[in-house]
C-alpha positions as a Markdown table, in Angstrom:
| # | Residue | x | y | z |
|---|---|---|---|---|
| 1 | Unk | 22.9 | -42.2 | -74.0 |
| 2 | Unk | 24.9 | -45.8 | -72.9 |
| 3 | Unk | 27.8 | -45.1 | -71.3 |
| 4 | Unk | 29.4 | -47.5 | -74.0 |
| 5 | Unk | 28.6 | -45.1 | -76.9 |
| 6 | Unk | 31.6 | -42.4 | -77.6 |
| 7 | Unk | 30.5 | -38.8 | -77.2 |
| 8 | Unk | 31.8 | -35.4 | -78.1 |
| 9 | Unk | 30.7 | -32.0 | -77.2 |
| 10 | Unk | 29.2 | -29.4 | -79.9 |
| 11 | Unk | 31.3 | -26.1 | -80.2 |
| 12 | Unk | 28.3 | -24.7 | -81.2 |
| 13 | Unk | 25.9 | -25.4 | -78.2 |
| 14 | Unk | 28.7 | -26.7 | -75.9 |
| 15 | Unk | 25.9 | -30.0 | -75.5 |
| 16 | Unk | 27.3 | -33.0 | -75.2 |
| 17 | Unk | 26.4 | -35.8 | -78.2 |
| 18 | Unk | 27.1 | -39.2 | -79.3 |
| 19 | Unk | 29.5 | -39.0 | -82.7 |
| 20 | Unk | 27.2 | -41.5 | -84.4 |
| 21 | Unk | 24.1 | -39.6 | -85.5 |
| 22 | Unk | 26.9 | -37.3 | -87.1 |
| 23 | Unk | 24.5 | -33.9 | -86.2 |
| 24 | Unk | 24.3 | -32.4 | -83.0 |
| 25 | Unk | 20.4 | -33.2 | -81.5 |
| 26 | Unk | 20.6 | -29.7 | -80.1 |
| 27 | Unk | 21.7 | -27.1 | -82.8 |
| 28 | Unk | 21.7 | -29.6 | -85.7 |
| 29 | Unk | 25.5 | -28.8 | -86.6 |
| 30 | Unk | 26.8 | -31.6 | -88.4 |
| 31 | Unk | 30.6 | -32.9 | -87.0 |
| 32 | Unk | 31.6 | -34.1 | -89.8 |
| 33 | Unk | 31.1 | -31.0 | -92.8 |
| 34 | Unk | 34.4 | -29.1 | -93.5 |
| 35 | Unk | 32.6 | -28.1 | -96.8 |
| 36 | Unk | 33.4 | -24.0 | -95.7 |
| 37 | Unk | 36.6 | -24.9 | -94.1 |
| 38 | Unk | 38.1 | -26.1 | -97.4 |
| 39 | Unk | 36.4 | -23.1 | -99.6 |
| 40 | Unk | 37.9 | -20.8 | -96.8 |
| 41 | Unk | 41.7 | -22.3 | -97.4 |
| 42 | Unk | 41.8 | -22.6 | -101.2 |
| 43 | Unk | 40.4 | -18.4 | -101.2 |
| 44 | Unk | 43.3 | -18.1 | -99.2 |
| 45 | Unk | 45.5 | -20.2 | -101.4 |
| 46 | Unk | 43.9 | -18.0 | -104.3 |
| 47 | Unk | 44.8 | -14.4 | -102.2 |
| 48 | Unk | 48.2 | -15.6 | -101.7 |
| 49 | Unk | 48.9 | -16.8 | -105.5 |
| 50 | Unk | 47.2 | -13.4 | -106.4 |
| 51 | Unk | 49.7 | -11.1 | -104.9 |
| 52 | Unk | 53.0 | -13.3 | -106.5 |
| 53 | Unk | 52.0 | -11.1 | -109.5 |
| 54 | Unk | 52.7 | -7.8 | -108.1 |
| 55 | Unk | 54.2 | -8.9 | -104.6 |
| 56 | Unk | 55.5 | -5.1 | -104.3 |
| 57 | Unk | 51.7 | -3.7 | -103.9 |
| 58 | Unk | 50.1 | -6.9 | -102.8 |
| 59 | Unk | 51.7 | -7.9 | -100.0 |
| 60 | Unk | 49.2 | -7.5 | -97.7 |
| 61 | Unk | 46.4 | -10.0 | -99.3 |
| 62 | Unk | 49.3 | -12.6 | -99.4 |
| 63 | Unk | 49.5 | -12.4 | -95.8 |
| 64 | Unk | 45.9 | -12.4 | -95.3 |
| 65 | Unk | 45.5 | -15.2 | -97.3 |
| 66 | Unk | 48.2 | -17.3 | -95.9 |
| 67 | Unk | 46.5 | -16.7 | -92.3 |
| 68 | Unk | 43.0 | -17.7 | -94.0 |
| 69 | Unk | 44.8 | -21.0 | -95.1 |
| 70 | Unk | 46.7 | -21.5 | -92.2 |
| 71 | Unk | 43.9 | -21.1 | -89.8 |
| 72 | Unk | 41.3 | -23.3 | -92.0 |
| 73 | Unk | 43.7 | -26.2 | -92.3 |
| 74 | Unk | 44.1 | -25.9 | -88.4 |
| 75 | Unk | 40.4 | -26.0 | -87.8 |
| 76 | Unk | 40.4 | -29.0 | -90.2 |
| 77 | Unk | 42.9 | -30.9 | -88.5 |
| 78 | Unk | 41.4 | -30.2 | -85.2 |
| 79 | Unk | 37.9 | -31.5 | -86.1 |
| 80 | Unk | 39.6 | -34.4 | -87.2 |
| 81 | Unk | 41.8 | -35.1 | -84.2 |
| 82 | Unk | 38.5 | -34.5 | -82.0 |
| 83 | Unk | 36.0 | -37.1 | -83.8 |
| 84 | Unk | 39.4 | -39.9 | -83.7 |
| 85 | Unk | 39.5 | -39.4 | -80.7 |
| 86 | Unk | 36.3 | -39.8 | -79.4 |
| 87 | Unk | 36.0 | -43.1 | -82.5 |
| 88 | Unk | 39.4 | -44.9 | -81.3 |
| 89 | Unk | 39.0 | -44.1 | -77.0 |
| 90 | Unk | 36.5 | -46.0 | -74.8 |
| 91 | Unk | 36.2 | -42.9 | -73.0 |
| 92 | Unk | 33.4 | -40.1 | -73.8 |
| 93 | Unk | 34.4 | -36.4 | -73.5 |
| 94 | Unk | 34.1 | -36.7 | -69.3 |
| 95 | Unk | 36.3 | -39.4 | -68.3 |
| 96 | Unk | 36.3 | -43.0 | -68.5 |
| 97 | Unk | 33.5 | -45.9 | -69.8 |
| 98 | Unk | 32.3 | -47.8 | -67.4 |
| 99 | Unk | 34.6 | -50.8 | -67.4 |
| 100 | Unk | 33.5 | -54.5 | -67.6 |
């Protein structure tokens, strides 16, 4: 890998990666799919709309469901921030390019 080229580690096999092939070489996780992260939020958005119809016995899948949404949306704003930051940075995931 150039040291030009902007890198980013896998969560999944903690190998590091350049972010334009889009799938880790490694472990084949792709960087940019959020495809479960979205069906994970709108179930939670679902539990919590669920128990607004008998909020006195289901109270409990609201919570869980605002913590499934919560914590998805988190996780997609996090991938997010990771891949712009490797994108917009001259710098891989180690320290600084090489500098011309």
């Amino acid at each position: 890998m150039s040291s030009s080229e902007q890198s980013i580690i896998c969560r999944n096999c903690k190998e590091e990666f350049p972010t334009s092939t889009g799938n880790c070489p490694h472990c084949g996780t792709s960087i940019h799919d959020r495809s479960k992260l979205i069906v994970v939020g709108l179930f939670g958005i679902a539990l919590m709309g669920g128990s607004l119809f008998k909020l006195s016995s289901l109270w409990v899948f609201g919570i869980f469901g605002l913590a499934l949404a919560g914590l998805s949306g988190y996780l997609v704003y996090d991938q997010r921030q990771r891949l712009n930051e490797a994108e917009t940075s001259g710098e891989g995931v180690f320290g600084t390019a090489d500098e011309s």
